[in-house]
N, CA, C and O of each residue as an XYZ file, in Angstrom:
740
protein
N     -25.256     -0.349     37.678
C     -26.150      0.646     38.236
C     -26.272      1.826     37.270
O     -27.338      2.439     37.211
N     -25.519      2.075     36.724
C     -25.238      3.214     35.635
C     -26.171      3.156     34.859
O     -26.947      4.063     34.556
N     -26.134      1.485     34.289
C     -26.630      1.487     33.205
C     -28.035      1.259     33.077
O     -28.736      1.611     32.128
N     -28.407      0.620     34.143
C     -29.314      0.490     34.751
C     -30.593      1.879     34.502
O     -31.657      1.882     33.883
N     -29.722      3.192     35.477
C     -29.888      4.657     35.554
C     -30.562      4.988     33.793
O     -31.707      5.341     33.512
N     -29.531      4.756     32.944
C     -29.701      5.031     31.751
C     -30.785      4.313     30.947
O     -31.701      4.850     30.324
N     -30.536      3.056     31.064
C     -31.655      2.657     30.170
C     -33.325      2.592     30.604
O     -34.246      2.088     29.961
N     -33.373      3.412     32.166
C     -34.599      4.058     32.636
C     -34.509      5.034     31.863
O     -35.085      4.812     30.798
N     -33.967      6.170     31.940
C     -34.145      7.450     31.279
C     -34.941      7.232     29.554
O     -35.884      7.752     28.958
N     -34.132      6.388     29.322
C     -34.625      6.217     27.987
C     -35.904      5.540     27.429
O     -36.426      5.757     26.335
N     -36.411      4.450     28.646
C     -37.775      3.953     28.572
C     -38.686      4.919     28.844
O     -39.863      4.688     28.566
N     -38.323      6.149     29.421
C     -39.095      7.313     30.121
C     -39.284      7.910     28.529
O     -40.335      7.803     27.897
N     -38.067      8.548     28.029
C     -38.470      9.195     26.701
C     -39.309      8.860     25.744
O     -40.283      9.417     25.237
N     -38.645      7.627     25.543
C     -39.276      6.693     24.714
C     -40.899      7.105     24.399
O     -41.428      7.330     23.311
N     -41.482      7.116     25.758
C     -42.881      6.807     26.015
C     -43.562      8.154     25.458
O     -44.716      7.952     25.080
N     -43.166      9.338     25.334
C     -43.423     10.074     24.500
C     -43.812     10.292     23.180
O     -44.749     11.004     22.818
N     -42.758      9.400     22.202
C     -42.747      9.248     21.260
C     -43.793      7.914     20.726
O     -44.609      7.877     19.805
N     -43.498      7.170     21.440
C     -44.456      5.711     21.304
C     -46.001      6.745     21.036
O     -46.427      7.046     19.921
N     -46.638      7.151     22.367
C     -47.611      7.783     22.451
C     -48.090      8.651     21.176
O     -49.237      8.694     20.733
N     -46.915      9.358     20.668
C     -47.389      9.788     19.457
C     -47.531      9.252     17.775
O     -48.087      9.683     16.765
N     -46.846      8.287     18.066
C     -46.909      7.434     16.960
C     -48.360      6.659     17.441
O     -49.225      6.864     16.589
N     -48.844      5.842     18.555
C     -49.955      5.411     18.558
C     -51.220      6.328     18.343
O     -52.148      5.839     17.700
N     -51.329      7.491     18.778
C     -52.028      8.483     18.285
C     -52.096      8.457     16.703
O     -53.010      7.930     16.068
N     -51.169      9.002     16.242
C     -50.942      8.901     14.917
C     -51.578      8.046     14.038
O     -52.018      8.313     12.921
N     -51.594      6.575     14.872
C     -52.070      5.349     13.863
C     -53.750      5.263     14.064
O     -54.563      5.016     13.173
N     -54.021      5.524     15.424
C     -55.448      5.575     15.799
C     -55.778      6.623     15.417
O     -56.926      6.789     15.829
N     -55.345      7.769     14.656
C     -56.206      8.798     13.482
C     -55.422      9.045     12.364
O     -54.876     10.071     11.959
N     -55.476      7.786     11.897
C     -54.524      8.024     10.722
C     -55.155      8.341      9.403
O     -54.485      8.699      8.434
N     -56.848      8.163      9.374
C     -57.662      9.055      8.541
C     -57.650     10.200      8.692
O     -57.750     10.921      7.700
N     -57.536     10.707      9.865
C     -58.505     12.306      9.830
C     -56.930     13.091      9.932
O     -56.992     14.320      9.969
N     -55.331     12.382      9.987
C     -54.494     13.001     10.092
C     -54.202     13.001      8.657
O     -53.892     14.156      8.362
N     -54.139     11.960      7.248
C     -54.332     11.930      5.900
C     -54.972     12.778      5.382
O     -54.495     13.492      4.500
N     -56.772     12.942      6.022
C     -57.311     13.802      5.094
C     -57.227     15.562      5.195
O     -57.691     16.528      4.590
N     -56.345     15.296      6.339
C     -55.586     17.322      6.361
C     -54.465     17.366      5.726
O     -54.025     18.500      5.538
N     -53.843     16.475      5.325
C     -52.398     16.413      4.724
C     -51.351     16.446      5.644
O     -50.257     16.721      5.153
N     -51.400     16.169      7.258
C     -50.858     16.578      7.892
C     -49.616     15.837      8.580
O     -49.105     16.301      9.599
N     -49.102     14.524      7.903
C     -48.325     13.692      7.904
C     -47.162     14.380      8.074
O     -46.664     14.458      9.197
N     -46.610     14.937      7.041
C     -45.523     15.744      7.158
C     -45.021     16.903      8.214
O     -44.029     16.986      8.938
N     -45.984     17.632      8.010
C     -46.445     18.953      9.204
C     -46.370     18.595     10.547
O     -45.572     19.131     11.316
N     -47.120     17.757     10.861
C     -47.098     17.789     11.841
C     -46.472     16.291     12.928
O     -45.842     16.336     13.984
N     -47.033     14.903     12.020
C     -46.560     13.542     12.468
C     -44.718     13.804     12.522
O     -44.124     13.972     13.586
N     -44.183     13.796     11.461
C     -43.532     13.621     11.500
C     -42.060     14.247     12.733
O     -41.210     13.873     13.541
N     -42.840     15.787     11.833
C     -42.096     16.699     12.840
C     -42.078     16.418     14.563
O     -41.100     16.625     15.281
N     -42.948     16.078     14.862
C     -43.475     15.392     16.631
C     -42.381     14.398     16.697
O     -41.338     14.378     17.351
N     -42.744     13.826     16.100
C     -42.108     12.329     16.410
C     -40.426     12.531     16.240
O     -39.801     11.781     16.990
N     -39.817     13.166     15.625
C     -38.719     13.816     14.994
C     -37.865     14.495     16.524
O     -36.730     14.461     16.998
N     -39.031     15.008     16.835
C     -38.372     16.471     18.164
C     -38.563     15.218     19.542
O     -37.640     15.004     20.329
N     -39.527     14.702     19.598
C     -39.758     13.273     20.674
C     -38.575     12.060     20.573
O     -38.307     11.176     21.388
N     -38.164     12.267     19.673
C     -36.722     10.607     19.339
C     -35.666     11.673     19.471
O     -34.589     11.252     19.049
N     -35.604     13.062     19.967
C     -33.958     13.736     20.169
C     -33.583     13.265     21.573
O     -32.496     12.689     21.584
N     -34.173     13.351     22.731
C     -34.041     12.802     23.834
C     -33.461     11.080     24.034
O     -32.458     10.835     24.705
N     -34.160     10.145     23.436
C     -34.074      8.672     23.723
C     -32.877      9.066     22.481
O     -31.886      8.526     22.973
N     -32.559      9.489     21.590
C     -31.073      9.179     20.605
C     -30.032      9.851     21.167
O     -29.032      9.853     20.450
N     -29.891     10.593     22.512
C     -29.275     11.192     23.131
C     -28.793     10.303     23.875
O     -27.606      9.981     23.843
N     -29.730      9.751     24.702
C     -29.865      8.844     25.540
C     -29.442      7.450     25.716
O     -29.090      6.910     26.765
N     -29.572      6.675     23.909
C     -29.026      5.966     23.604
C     -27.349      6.246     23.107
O     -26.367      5.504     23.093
N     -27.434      6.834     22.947
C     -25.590      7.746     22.448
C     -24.769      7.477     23.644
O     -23.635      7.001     23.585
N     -25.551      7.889     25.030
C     -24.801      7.955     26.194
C     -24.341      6.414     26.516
O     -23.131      6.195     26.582
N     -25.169      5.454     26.696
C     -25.753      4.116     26.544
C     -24.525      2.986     26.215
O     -23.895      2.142     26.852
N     -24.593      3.628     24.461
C     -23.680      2.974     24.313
C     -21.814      3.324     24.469
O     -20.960      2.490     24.170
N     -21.636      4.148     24.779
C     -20.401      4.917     24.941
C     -20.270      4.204     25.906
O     -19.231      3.548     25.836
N     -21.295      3.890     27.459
C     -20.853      3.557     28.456
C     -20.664      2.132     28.552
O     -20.097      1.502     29.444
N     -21.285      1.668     27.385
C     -21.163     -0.132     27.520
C     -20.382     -0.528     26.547
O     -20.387     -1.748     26.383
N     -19.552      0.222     25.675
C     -18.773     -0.135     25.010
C     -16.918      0.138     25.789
O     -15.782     -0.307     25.623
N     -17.588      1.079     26.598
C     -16.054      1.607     27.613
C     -16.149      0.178     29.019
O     -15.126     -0.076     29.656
N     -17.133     -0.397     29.230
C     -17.349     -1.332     29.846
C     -16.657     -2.537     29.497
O     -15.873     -3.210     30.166
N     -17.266     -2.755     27.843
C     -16.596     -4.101     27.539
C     -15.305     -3.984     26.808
O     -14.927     -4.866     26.037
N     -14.597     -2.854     27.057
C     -13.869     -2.610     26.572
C     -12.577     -2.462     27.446
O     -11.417     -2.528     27.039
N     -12.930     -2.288     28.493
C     -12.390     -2.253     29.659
C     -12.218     -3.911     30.330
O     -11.266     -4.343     30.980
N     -13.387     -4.581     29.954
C     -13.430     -6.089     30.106
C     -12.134     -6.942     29.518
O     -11.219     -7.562     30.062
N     -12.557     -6.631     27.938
C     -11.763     -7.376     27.540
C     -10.315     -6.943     27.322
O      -9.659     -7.776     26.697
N      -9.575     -5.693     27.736
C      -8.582     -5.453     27.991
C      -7.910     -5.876     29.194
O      -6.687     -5.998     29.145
N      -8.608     -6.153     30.415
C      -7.933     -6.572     31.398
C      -7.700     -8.335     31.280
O      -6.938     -9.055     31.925
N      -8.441     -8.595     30.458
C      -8.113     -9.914     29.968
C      -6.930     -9.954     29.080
O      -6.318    -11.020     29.007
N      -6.575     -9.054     28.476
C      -5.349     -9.535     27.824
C      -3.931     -8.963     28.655
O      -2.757     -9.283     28.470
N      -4.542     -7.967     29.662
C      -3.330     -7.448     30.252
C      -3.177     -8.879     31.235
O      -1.986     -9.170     31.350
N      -4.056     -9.795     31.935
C      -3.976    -11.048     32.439
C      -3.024    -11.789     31.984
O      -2.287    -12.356     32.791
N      -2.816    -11.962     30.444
C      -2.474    -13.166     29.699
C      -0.855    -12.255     30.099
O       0.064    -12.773     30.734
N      -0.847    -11.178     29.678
C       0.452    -10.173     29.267
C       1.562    -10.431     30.652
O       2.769    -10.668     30.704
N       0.513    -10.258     31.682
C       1.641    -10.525     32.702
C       1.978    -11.870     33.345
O       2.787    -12.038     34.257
N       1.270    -12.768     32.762
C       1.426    -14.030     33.234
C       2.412    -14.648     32.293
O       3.279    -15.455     32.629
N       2.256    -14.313     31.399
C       3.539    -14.536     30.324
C       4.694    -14.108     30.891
O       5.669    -14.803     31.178
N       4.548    -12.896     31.050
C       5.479    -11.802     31.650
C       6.591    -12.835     32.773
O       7.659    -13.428     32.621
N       5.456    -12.587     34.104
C       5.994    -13.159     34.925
C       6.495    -14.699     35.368
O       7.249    -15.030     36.283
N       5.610    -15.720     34.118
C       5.875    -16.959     34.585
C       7.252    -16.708     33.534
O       8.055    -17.604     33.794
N       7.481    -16.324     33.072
C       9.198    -16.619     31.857
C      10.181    -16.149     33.045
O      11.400    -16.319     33.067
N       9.616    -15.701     33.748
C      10.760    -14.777     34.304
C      11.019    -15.886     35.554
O      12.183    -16.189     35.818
N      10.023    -16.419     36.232
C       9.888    -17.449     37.063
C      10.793    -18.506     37.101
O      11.556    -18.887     37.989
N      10.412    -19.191     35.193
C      11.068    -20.061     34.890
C      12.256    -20.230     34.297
O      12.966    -21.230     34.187
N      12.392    -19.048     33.905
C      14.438    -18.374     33.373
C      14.885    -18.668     35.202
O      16.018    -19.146     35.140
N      14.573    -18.599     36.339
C      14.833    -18.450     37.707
C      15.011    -19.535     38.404
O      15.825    -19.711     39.311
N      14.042    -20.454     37.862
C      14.131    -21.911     37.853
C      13.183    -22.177     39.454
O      13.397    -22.956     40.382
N      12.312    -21.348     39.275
C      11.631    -21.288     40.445
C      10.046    -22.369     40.348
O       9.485    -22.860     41.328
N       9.694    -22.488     39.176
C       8.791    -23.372     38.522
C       9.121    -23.758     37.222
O      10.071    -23.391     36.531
N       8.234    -24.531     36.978
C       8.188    -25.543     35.724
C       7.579    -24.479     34.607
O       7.115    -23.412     35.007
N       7.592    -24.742     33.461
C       6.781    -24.365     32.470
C       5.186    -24.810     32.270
O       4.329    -24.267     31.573
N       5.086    -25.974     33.115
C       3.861    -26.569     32.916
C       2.810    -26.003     33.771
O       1.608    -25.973     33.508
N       3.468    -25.501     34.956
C       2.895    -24.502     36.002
C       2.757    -23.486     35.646
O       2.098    -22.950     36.537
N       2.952    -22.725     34.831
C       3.109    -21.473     33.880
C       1.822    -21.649     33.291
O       0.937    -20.794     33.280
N       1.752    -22.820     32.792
C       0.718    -23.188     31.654
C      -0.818    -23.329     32.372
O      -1.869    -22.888     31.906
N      -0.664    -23.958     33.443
C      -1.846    -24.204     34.216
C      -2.673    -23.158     35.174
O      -3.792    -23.153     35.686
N      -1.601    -22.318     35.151
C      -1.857    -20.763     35.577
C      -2.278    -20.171     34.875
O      -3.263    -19.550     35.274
N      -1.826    -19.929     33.278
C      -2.438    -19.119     32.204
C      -3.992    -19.541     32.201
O      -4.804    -18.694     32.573
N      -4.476    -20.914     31.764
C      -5.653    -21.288     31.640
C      -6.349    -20.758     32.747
O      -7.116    -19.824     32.515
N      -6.243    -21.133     33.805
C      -6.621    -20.706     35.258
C      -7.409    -19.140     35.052
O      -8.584    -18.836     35.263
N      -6.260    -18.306     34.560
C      -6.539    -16.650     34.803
C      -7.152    -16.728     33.286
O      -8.197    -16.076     33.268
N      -6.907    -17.211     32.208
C      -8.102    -17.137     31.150
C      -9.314    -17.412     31.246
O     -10.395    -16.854     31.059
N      -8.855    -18.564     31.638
C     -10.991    -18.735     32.442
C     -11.743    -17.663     33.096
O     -12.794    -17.140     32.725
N     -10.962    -17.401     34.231
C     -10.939    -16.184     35.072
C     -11.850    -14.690     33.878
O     -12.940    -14.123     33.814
N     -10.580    -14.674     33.196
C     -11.140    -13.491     32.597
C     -11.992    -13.053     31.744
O     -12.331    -11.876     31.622
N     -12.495    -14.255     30.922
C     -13.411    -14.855     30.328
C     -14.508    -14.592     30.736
O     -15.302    -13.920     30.078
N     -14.871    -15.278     32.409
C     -15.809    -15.095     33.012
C     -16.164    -13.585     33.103
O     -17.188    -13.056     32.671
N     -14.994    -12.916     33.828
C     -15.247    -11.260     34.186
C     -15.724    -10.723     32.840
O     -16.735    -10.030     32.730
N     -14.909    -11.094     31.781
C     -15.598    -10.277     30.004
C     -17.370    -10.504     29.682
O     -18.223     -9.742     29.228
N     -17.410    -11.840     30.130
C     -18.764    -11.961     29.791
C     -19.840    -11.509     30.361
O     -20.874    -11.070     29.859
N     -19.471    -11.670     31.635
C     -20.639    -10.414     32.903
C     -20.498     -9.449     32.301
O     -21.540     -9.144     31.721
N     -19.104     -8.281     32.011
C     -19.287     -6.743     31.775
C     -20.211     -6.737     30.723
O     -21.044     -5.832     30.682
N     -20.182     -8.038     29.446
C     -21.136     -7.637     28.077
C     -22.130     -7.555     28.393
O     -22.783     -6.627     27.917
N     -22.979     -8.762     29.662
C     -24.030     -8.679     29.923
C     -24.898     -7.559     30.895
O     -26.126     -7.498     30.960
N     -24.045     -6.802     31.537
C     -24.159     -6.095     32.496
C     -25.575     -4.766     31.777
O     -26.386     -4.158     32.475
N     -25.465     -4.703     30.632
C     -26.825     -4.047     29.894
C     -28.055     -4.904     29.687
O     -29.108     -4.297     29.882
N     -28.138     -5.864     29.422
C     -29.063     -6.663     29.301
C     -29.395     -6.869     30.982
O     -30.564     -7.044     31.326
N     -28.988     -6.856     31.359
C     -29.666     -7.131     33.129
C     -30.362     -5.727     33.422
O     -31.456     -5.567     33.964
N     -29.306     -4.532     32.846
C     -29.923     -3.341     33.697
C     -30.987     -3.394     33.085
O     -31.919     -2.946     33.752
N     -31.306     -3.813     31.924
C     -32.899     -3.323     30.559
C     -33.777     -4.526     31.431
O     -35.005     -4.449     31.393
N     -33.196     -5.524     32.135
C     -34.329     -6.530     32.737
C     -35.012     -5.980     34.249
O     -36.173     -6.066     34.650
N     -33.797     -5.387     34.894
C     -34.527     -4.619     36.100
C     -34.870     -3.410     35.958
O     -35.138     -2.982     37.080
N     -35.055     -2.359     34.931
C     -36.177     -1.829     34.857
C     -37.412     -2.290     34.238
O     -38.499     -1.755     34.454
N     -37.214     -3.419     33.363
C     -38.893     -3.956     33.123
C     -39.276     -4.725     34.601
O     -40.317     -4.538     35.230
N     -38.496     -5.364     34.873
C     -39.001     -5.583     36.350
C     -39.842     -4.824     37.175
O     -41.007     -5.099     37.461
N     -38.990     -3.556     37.657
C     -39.544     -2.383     38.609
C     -40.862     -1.967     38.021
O     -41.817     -1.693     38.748
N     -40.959     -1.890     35.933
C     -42.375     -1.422     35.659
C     -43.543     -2.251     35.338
O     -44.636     -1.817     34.975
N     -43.146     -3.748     35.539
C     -44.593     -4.987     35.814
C     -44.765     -4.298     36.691
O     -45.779     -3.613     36.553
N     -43.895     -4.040     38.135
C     -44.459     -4.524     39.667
C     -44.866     -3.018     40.058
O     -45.590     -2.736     41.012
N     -44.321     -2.149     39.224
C     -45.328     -1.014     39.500
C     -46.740     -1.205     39.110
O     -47.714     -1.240     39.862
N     -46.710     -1.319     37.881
C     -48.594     -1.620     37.169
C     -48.783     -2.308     38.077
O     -49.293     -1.515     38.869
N     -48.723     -3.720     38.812
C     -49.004     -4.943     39.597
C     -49.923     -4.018     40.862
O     -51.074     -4.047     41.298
N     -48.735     -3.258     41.117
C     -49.192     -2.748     42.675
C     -50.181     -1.715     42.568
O     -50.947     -1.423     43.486
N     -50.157     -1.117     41.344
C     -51.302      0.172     41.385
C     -52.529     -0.302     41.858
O     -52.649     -1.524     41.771
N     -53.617      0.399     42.403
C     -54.735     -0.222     42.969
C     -55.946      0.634     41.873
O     -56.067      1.851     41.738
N     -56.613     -0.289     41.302
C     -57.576      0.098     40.421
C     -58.482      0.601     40.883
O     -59.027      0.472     41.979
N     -58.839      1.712     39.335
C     -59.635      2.981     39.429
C     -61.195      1.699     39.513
O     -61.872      2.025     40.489
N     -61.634      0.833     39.000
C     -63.213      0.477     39.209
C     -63.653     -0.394     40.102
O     -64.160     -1.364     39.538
N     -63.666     -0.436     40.824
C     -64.150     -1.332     41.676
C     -65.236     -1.753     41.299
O     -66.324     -1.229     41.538
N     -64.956     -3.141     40.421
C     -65.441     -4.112     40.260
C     -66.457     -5.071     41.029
O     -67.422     -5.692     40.584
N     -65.959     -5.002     42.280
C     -66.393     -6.085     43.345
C     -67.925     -5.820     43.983
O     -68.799     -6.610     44.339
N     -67.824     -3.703     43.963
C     -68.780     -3.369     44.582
C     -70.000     -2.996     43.788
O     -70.106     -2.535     42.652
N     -71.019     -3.366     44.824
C     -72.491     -2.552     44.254
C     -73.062     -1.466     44.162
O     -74.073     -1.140     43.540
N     -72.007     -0.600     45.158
C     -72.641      0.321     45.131
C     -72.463      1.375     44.218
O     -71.645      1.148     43.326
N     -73.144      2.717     44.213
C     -72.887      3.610     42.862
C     -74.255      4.073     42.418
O     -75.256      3.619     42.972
N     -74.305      4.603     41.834
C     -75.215      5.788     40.671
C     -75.982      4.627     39.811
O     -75.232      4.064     39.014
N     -76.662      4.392     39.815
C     -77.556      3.240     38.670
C     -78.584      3.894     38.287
O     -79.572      4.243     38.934
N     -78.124      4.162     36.431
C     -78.975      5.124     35.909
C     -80.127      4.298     35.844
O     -80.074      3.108     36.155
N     -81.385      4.974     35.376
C     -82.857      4.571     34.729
C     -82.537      4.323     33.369
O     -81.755      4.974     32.677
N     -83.181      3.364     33.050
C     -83.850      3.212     31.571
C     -83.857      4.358     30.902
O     -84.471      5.341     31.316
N     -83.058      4.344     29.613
C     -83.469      5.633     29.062
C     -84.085      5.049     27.618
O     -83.685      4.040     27.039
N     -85.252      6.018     27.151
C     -85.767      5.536     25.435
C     -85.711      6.691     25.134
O     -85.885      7.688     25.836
N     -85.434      6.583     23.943
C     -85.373      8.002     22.612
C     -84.701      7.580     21.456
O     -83.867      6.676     21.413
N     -85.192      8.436     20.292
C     -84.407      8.156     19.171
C     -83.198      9.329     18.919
O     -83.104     10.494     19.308
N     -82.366      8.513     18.129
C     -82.191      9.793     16.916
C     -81.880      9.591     15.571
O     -81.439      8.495     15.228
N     -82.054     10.549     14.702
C     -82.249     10.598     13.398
C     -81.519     11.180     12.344
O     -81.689     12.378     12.116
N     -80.699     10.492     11.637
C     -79.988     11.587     10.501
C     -80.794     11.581      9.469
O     -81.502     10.626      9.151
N     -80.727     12.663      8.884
C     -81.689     12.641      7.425
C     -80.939     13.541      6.439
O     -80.607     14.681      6.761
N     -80.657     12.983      5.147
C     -79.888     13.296      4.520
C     -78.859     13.903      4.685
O     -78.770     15.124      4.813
N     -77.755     12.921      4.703
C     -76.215     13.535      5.379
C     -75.620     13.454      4.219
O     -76.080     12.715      3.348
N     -74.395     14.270      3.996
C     -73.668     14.235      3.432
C     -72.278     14.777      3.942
O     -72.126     15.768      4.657
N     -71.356     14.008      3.483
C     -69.664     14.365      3.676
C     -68.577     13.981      2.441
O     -68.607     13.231      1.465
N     -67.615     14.901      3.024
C     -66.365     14.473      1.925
C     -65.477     15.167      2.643
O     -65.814     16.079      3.399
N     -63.698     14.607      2.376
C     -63.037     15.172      3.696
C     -62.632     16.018      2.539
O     -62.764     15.922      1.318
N     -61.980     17.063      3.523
C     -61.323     18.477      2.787
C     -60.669     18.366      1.567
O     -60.789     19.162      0.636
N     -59.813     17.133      1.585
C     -58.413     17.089      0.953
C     -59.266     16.568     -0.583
O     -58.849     17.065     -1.629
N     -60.389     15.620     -0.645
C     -60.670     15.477     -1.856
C     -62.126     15.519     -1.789
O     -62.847     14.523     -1.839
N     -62.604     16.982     -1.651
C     -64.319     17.048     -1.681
C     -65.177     16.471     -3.365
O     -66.363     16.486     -3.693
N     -63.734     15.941     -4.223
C     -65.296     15.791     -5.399
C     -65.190     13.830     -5.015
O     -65.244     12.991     -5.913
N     -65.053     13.517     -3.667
C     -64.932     11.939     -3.645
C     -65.894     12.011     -2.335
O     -65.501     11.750     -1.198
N     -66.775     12.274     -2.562
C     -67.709     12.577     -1.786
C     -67.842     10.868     -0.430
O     -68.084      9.741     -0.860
N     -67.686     11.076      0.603
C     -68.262      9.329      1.223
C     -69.418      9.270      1.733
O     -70.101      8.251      1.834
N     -69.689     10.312      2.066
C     -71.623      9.791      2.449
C     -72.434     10.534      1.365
O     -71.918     11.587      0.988
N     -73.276     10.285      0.953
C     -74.049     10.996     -0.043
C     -75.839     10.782      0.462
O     -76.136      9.591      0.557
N     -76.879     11.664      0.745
C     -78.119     11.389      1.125
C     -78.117     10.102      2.529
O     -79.055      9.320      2.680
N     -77.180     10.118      3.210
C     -76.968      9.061      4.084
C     -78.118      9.371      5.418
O     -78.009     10.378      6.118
N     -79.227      8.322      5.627
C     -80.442      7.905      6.401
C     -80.061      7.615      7.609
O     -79.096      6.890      7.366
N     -80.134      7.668      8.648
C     -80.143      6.487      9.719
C     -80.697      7.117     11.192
O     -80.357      8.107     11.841
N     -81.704      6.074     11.399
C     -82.476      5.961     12.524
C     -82.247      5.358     13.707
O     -82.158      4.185     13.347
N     -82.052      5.364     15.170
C     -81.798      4.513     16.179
C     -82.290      4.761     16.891
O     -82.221      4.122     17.941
């Protein structure tokens, strides 16, 4: 559940930063021809990844104290079964072979418990993509598609006209890209 908690928080941040990097790429001319890569991309994206590297910091501290905690009680398993079957069998209360069939027994055992705690992050990262399909799923859409009714513009005719255009972006005005540029529609 923890982790669960956490690796929401961090799909939340995340989405910040994503957003500005996709921005970024969908004007990645007009952010080039200000020079503004440095200035400003970077720096965004920089102050947007302090949250989710926070986030991830927490993350893993808690899933490493998890499996860490896993696989220690697995050896404290082995520790006292050793422990106690010698002591059993110095007593003459069982066999050694019963000792033996017990160890395997609680290794399996603990095995099992180690491998859930590793996985126990990978499930929480699956039920929040879960919860955010079945959110999108359930939202009820902005167009209604189905219906006829609505605003149905008229026919519209008109032109328009460029006549001799010219451009060049700031950063290198003698590389001129439109020069006397025409166009009619």
């Amino acid at each position: 559940v923890m982790l669960s908690k956490l690796s929401s928080d961090s799909i939340k941040s995340q989405k910040e930063s994503t957003q500005i990097a996709a921005e970024a790429i969908h004007n990645h001319k007009i952010i080039t021809s200000y020079s503004a890569v440095d200035k400003v991309v970077f720096q965004l994206y920089a102050q947007s990844q302090a949250l989710p590297k926070q986030a991830a910091t927490r993350k893993s501290w808690m899933a490493g104290v998890a499996l860490g905690t896993a696989q220690s009680l697995n050896f404290i398993t082995w520790a006292l079964d050793f422990w106690f079957g010698g002591k059993l069998v110095m007593s003459g209360a069982i066999t050694a072979g019963a000792v033996f069939k017990t160890f395997f027994i609680l290794v399996r055992t603990g095995k099992v418990i180690a491998e859930a705690g590793s996985m126990t992050s990978d499930l929480a990262k699956g039920s929040v993509a879960v919860a955010s399909v079945f959110q999108i799923l359930d939202r009820p859409t902005q167009i209604p598609s189905a219906e006829e009714k609505g605003l149905k513009l008229p026919e519209i005719r008109g032109t328009i006209e460029l006549t001799d255009v010219g451009f060049a972006y700031p950063v290198r005005p003698q590389n001129p890209v439109l020069v006397g540029f025409n166009l009619r529609v």
